[in-house]
Structure formats: structure tokens, C-alpha cells
C-alpha positions in Angstrom: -38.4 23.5 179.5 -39.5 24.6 175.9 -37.2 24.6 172.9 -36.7 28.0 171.7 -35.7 28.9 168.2 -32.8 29.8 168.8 -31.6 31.2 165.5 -35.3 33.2 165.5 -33.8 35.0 168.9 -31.4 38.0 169.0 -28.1 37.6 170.6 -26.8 40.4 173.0 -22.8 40.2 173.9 -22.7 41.6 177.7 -19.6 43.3 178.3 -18.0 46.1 181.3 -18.5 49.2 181.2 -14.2 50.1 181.3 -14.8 53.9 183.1 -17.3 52.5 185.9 -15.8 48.9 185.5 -18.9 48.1 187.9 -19.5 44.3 186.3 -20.4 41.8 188.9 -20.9 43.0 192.6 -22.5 39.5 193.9 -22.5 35.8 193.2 -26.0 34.0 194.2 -26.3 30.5 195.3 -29.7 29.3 193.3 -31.9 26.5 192.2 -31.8 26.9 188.9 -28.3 28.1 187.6 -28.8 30.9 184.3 -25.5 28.9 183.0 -27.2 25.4 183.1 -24.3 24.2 185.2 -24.8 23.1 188.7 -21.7 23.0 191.6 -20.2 20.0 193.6 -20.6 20.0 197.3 -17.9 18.7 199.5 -17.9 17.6 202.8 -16.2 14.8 205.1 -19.5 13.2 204.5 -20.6 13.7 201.0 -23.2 10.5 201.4 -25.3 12.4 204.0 -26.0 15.5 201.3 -28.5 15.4 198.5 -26.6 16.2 195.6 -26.0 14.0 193.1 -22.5 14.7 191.9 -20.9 15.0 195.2 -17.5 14.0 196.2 -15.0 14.2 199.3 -11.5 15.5 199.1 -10.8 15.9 202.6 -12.6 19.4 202.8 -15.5 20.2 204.8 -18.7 23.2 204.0 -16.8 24.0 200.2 -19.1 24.3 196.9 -17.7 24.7 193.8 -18.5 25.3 190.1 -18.4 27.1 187.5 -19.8 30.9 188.1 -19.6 32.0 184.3 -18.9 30.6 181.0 -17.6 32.5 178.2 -20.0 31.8 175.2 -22.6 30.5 176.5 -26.2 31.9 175.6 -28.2 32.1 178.6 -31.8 32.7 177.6 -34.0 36.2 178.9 -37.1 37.5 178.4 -38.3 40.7 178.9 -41.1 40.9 181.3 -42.4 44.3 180.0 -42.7 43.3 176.5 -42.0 39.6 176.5 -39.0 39.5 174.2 -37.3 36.9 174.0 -33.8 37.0 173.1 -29.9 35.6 174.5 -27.1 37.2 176.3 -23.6 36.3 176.4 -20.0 36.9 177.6 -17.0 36.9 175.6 -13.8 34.8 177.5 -12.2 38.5 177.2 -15.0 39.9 179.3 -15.3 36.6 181.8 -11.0 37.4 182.6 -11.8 41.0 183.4 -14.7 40.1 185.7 -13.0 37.4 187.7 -10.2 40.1 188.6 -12.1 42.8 189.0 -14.3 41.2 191.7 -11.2 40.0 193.4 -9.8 43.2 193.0 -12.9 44.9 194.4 -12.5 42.7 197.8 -15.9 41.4 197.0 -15.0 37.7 198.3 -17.8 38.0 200.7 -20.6 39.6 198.5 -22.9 36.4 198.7 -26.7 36.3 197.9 -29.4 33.8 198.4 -31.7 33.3 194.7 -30.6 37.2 194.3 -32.8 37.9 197.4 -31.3 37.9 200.1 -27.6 39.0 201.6 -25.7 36.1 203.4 -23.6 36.2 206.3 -20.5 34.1 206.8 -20.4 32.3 203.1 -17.5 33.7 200.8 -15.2 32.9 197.9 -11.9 31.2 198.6 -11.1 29.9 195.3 -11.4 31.5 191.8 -9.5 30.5 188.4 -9.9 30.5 184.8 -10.0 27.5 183.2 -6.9 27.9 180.3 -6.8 24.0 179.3 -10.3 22.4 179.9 -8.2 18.8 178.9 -5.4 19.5 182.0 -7.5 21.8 184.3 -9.0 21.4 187.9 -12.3 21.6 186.6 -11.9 18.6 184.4 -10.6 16.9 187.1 -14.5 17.6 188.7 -16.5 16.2 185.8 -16.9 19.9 184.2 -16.6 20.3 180.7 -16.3 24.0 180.1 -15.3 26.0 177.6 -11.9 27.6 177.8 -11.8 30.6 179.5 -14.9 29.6 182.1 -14.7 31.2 185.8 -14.2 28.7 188.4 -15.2 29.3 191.9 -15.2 28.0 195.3 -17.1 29.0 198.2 -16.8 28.1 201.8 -19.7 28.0 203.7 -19.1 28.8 207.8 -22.9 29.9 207.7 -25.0 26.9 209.6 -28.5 27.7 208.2 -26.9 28.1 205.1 -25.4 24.7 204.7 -27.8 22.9 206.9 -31.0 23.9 205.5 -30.1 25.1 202.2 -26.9 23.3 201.1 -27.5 19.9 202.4 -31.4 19.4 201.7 -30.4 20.4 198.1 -32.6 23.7 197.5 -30.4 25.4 195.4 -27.4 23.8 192.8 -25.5 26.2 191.0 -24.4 29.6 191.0 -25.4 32.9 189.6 -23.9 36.4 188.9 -25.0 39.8 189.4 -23.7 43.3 188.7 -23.6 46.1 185.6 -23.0 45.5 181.9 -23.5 47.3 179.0 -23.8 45.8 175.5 -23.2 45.0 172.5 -26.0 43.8 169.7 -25.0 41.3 167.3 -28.2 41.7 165.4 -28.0 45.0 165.4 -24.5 46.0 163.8 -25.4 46.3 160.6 -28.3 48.9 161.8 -28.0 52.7 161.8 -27.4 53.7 165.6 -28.6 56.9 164.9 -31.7 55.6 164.4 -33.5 57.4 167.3 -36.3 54.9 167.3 -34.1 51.9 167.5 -31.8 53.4 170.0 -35.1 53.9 172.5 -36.1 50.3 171.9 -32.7 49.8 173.0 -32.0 51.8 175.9 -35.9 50.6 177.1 -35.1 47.4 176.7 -31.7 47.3 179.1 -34.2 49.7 181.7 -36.5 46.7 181.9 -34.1 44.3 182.6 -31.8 46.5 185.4 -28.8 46.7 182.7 -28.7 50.4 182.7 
């Protein structure tokens, strides 16, 4: 992967829209986690599965790890006008979503590399990590940030875990759902700056944020 410079990129703060309070609708299982942190597989036999990191706590067909981290700039790019820039949540935001999607019943809203709906895979575990020194997580091998969103999924779904889980194709998890924003690099600009508002407003179209 190439080193980005990262002070040379804007920084965009993703938050929830509190009317619509849409945030995220889905959590994907993919290869290549946006949060750079992949989950733990558990099984009775944790030697049989390809994944480095695996351990056995009595459980059988349960992933886990993190699903966001507050903080932590996950690198975009805009595939209209090849902008590069960051996007983060605050730990305020990360609380709000992990209730709201429990709130919304959406335990079963489970996607395949954002592709593809999946049957018979849903969340049985979620917390926020409060002491990252005495929490579950650390317990794992994670170290997170305070305020991360810890998940755990149970997989009933046989192609799932058989061809997807065990022979390692994906690692981590990913979120998806409606934010607005808020631009760091932008708040000491004149919002009512048409032009900058419509370079704003385009740029959040291209990317599905709006």
C-alpha cells in the first residue's frame, strides 16, 4: 500500500443525521477491513481454519472484532474526481450507532464485501469498549481505542463458514449506512460560499453519503 501524506489530505468527521437517524443499516464481512483491523474466528477446532490469530473458547461458527473505531482515519478517494481525503467517527457518534442498529432490530442485516445479502449470519454480541486496559477485547489481542464497537457474529450459514470463513477469503468487518458530515478543513470557510458548498454536496453524491 502507498504512504499517503497524510497531513496534505483533508479530514471529514462522519456523524448521524439525528431526524432520519439512518447511520448504519448493514455490517459486511470483507477482505480487506476499511478499519485496518481484522476479526478472530472461533471454533471447536480453531487449527483446521486459516486465520492466523484464531483461538477456541468453547464456541463453535462465532467471529468477532472490532466493527468501528472512534478516531480512526480510514482513507477514501473519490472515483469521479480522484480526491483523496480521510473520514472519521467521533466515540460520541460510534455509541449512538451501536444502539441505534440494535435498536433498529438490524442483528441480521449481513452483507458479503457490500455485495451481496446473507442468509442465516447475524449479530449476537455488541459492546463498547470503556477500558481498553480491563475490557473483553484486550482480552482478544485488540488494542482499540476507547469507545471502539465490538461485535460478534454467529455464523449458522454453511457456505458462509465453509467456503468463505474457513478458507480465509475475507478478515474483518465493515459498516454501511447514511452519514452526514462535518469538515474539519473547512470550518474556518464561508458556508455560504455557493461554489464551495457544490463541491461539497458533489463530493458526498459521488461517494453515496447523501
Amino acid at each position: 500500500m502507498v504512504e499517503k501524506e497524510e497531513e496534505n489530505l483533508d479530514k471529514y468527521e462522519l456523524t448521524i443525521d439525528d431526524i432520519n437517524f439512518d447511520g448504519v443499516t448493514a455490517i459486511s464481512i470483507v477482505e480487506f477491513p476499511a478499519i485496518e483491523e481484522n476479526f478472530q474466528v472461533f471454533s471447536k477446532n480453531p487449527d483446521k481454519i486459516n486465520i492466523t490469530f484464531a483461538k477456541a473458547d468453547g464456541d463453535k461458527r462465532i467471529i468477532t472484532g472490532p466493527a468501528l473505531i472512534p478516531n480512526k482515519e480510514i482513507y477514501r478517494i473519490d472515483m469521479a474526481t480522484f480526491e483523496e481525503y480521510y473520514v472519521y467517527f467521533s466515540e460520541q457518534t460510534v455509541q449512538k450507532i451501536a444502539e441505534h442498529f440494535l435498536i433498529a432490530n438490524r442483528n441480521s442485516n449481513v452483507t458479503l464485501e457490500h455485495q451481496v445479502n446473507v442468509n442465516d449470519v447475524s449479530l449476537i454480541e455488541s459492546w463498547i469498549v470503556e477500558n481498553p486496559e480491563n475490557d473483553k477485547s484486550k482480552e482478544l489481542g485488540y488494542e482499540v481505542n476507547k469507545g471502539t464497537w465490538m461485535v460478534s457474529m454467529k455464523i449458522n450459514n454453511d457456505e458462509i463458514w465453509n467456503n468463505v470463513i474457513k478458507e480465509g477469503k475475507v478478515n474483518g468487518f465493515s459498516i454501511e449506512g447514511y452519514f452526514t458530515t462535518k469538515f474539519d478543513k473547512y470550518s474556518s470557510v464561508d458556508m455560504d460560499d455557493e461554489k464551495v458548498l457544490e463541491s461539497i454536496i458533489e463530493l458526498l453524491k459521488n461517494e453515496g453519503l447523501l
